[in-house]
Every structure is written in C-alpha cells, then in structure tokens.
C-alpha positions as CSV (number, residue, x, y, z in Angstrom):
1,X,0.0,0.0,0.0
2,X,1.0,3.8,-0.7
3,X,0.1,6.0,1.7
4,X,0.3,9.6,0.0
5,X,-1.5,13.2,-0.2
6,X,-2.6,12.4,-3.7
7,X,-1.5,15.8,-5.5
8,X,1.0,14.1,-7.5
9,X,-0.7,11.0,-8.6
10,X,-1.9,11.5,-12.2
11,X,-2.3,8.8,-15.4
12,X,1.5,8.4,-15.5
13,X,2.5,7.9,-12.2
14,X,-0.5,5.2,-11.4
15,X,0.2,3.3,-14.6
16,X,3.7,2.9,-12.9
17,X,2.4,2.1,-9.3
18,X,-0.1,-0.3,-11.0
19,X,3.6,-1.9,-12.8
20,X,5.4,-2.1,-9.3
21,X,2.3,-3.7,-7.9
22,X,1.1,-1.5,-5.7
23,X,-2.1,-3.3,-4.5
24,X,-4.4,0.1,-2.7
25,X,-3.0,3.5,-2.6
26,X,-4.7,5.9,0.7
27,X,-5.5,9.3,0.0
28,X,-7.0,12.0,2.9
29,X,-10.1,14.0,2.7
30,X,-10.5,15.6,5.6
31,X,-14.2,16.8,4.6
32,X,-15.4,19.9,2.9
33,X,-13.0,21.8,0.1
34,X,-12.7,24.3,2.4
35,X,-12.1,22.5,6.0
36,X,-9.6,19.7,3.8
37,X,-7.6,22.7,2.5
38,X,-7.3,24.4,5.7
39,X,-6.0,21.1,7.3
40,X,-3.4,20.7,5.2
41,X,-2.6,24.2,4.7
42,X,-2.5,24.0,0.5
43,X,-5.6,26.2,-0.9
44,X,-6.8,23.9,-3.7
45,X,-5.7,20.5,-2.2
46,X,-8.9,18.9,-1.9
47,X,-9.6,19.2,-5.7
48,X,-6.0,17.5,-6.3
49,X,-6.7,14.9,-4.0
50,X,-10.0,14.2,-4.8
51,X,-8.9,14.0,-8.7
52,X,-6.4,11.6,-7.8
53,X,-9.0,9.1,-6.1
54,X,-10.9,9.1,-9.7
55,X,-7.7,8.9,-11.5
56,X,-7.0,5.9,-9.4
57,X,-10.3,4.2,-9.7
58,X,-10.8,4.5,-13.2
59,X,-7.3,3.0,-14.0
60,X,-8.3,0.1,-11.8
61,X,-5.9,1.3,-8.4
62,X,-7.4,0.0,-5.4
63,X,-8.2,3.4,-2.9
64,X,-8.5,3.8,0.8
65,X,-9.9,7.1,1.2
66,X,-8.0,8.3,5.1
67,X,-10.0,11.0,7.5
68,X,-9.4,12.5,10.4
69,X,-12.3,12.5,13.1
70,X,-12.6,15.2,15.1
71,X,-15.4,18.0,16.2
72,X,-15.2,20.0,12.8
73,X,-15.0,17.1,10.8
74,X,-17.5,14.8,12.4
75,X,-21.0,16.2,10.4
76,X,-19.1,15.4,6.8
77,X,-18.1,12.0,7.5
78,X,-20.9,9.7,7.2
79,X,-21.6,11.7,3.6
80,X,-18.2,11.6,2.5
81,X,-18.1,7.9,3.1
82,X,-21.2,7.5,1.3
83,X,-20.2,9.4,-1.9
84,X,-16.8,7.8,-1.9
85,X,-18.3,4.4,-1.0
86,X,-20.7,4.9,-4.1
87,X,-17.8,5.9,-7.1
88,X,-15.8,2.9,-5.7
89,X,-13.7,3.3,-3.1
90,X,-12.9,0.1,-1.5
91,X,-11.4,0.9,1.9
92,X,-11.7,3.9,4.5
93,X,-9.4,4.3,7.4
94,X,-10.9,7.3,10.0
95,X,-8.5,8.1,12.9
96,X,-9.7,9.7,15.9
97,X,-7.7,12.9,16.9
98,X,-4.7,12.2,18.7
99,X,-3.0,15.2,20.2
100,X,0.5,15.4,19.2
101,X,2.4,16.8,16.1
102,X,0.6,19.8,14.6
103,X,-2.6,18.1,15.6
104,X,-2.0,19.8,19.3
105,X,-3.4,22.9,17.7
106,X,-7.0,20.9,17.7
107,X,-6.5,20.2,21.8
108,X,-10.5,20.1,22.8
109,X,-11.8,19.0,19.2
110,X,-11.7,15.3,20.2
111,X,-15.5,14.0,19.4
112,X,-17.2,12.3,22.3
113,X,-17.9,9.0,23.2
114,X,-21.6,8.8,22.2
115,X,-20.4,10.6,19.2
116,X,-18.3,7.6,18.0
117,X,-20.6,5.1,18.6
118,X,-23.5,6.3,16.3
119,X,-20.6,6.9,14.2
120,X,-19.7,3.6,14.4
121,X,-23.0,2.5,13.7
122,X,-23.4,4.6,10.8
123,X,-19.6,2.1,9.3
124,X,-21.5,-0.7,9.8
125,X,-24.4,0.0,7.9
126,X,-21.8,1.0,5.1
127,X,-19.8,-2.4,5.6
128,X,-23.1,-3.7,4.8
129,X,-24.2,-2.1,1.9
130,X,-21.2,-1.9,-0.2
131,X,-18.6,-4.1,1.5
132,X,-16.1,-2.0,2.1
133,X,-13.8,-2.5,4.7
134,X,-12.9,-0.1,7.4
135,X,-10.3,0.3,9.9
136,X,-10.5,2.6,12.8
137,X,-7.2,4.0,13.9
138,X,-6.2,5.8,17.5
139,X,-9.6,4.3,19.1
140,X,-8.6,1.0,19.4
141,X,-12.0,0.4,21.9
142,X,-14.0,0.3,18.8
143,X,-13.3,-3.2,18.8
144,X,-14.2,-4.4,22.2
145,X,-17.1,-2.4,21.1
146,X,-18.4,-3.7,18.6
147,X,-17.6,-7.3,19.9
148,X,-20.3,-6.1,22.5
149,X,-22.6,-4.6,20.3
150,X,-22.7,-6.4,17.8
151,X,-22.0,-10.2,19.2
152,X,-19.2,-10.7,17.2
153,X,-16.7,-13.5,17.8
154,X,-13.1,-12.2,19.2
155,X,-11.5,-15.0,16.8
156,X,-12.4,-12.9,14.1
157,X,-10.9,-9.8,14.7
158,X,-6.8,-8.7,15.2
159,X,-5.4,-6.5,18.0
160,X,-6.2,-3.1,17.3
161,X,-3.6,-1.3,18.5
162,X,-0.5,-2.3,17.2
163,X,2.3,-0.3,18.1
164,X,5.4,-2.4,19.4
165,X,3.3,-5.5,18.4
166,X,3.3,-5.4,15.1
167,X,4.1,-1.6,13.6
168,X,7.5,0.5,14.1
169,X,7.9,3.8,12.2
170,X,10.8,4.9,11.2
171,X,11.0,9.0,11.7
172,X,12.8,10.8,8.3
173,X,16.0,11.5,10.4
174,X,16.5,7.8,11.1
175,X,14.7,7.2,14.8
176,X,12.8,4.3,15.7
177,X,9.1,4.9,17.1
178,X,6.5,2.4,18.4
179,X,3.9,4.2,16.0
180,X,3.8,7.3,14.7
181,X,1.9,8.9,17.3
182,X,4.8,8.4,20.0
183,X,6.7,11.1,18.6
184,X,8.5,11.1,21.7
185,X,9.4,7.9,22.5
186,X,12.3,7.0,20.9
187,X,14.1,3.0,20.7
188,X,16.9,3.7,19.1
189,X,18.4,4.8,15.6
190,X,18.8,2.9,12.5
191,X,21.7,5.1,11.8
192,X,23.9,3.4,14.6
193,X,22.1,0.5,15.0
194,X,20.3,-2.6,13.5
195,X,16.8,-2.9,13.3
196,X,16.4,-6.0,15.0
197,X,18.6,-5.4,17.7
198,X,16.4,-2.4,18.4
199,X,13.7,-4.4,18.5
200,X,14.9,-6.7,21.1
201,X,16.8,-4.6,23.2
202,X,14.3,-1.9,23.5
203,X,12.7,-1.8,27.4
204,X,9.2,0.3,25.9
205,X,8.3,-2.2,23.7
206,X,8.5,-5.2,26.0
207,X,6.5,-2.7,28.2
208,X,4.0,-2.7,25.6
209,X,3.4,-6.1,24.6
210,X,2.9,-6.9,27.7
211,X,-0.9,-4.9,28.0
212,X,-2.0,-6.9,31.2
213,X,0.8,-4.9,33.1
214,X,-0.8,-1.7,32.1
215,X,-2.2,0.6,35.0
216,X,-5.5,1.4,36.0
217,X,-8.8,0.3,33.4
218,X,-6.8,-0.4,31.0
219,X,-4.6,-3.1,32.9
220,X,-7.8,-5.2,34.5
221,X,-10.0,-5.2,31.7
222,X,-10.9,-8.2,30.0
223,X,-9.9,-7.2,26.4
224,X,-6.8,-5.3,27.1
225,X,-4.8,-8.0,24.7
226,X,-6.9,-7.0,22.1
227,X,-7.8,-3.8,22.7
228,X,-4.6,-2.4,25.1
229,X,-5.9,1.3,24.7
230,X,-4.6,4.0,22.2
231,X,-0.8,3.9,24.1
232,X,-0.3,7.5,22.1
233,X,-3.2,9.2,24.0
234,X,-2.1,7.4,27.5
235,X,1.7,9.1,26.4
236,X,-0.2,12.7,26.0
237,X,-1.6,12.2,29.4
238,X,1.9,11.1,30.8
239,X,2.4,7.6,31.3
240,X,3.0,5.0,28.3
241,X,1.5,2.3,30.5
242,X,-1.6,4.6,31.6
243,X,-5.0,4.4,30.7
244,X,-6.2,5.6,27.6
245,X,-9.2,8.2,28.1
246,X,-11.4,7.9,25.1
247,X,-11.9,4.3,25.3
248,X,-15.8,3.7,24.8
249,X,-16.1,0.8,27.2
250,X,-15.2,2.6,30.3
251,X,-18.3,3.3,31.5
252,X,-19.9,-0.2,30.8
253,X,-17.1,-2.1,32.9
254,X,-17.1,0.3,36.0
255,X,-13.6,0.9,36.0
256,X,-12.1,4.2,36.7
257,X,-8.9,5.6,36.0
C-alpha cells in the first residue's frame, strides 16, 4: 500500500504504481474543500486529492480514502463515506484525533464517546451495503465495542492497537518509534544501529506487549490484549503504560482511571 496526499498521482504515475504492484493506494479528505484545504494548509488540495481518487479508480488502483475524526469534521463524515463508497472506493481508514504533532493545535476537538458510537454505527451500515472494509485507527476500543454490540466472535478480529506488536515507524531523520503517534518515545536509531537489535533490546516495547501490566482500566479489563488502549493518547496524558481516556467501554465495565 501507498500511503500519500494524492497531489501528485496523475495517469502516469498510477500506470507505474499499477507496474510495481502497488495493490491500494490511501489518500486524505478531511471533509469539505474548504475545511480539507485548511487542514493541510494548501488552498486547492482537496480538488488534487479528490482528482487523484478518480484517476485511481478509473485506471483500476485499489483506494482507501483516510479522514481525520474530530469535532469539525464529524457532520461530513458519514456523507463523504457515502459518496466515496458509491464511485468505488474500497477501503476507508478514519483516525480519531490524537494530540500530538501539529494536531496539538485541535486540543479540545476530540469528538465524544456517544459521538463515536453512532458513528460507528453509521460504518456498519456501510460495511453492509457496499462491502467496504474499514479500519479505525487511534480508538482502538471500537473493537471491544463492537464485539459487545454487535456479538461478534473475538477469533475474528486482530489486535487493534498495534504499536510495538506489530508496527514501528521509522521517523525521516533515522529514529525508531512504536507508532507514529509516540513522537517522543524513541528505541533507538537505525543510523547506529540494527533494526532488530532495536527491536529486542528496547525496554518500551517489552512494556507494551505486555498490556495486562498496564495501569488502572486499561490493565484489569478483559480485552486489554486485544484492545490495550490508544498507548499515544495514555503518552499525552503522561504515562505509556496509563489508561487511555477515550476508550468507549469505560463506563460499561465500571472501572475508573
């Protein structure tokens, strides 16, 4: 998969990505011209990007169309998935807002709870319709969730937050992360070091594949193998191992922080 902004990809360049077998390429709309535009800072963005997703379709390119959710974005999403949904998009992938990067300019934008859960209920209906297949990113709760809401079986469904079990990122200047959320928390550098060895050596991710030592509700609940809690937004709050505070199961297992 190519992950990109889209503003490049024209008939050329996908006829080559479709040669190197590239299998789905994910481009962002963050909503409305005007609120995508904004987001990315590049007047006239959302027109390139949303070009590139027809360019991609009609040459027979797989597309995951990316969003962010957040308060301004929240009333364009179940529409944009729609219309996307309906021209042939195959895949979405909506991350809830996690606070770090430039994204700590939208501190109080994160969407509720309650909010999520129609929202969820809104993907579902979608799945169903046109069998597309979504992924929910920095709200790995969804799927203890939706286990519970919707009966389905745990065997069916992969740990949802992945970072030191499963995903690294590897920052431009050469630093290893446990995802690209933990900005901060570095393992080591490719630069002096081998991959692997990083990998074994490194203290945080043996801390994190290890969720049933986390603290507070996210430590004693019954899904925290699967689930484990968005380790970015327990980072924000301080503590790697800490709870994460917009899981949407909270409330139903009585546990407080």
């Amino acid at each position: 998969m190519l992950s990109c902004n889209g503003t490049l990809l024209n008939r050329d360049v996908v006829a080559e990505l479709k040669k190197c077998g590239t299998w789905f390429v994910a481009i962002p709309i963050y909503g409305s011209q005007q609120l995508h535009d904004a987001i990315t800072g590049v007047c006239g963005s959302y027109e390139l990007a949303a070009k590139a997703i027809k360019t991609c379709i009609d040459e027979g390119l797989n597309v995951c169309v990316k969003t962010l959710v957040f308060s301004r974005s929240y009333a364009y999403i179940p529409d944009l998935l729609r219309r996307y949904a309906e021209v042939g998009v195959k895949a979405f992938y909506l991350c809830d807002l996690i606070e770090v990067g430039r994204a700590h300019l939208l501190k109080g934008n994160r969407i509720t709870s309650e909010q999520w859960k129609l929202l969820i209920e809104r993907l579902v209906e979608l799945v169903k319709e046109y069998g597309v297949e979504v992924d929910i990113g920095g709200l790995p709760s969804a799927v203890p969730y939706i286990i519970k809401r919707f009966n389905v079986s745990n065997k069916l469904i992969s740990p949802s937050c992945p970072a030191g079990r499963g995903l690294l990122a590897i920052s431009p200047s050469g630093k290893v992360l446990p995802c690209n959320f933990l900005l901060d928390v570095e393992l080591g550098d490719v630069k002096s070091a081998k991959l692997v060895d990083v990998i074994e050596s490194s203290d945080a991710l043996k801390k994190l594949r290890s969720p049933q030592m986390f603290k507070g509700p996210c430590g004693r609940c019954e899904f925290n193998e699967l689930c484990g809690g968005c380790r970015a937004k327990a980072y924000v709050l301080g503590d790697l191992e800490g709870y994460d505070p917009s899981c949407l199961i909270l409330d139903e297992n009585s546990f407080s922080p």
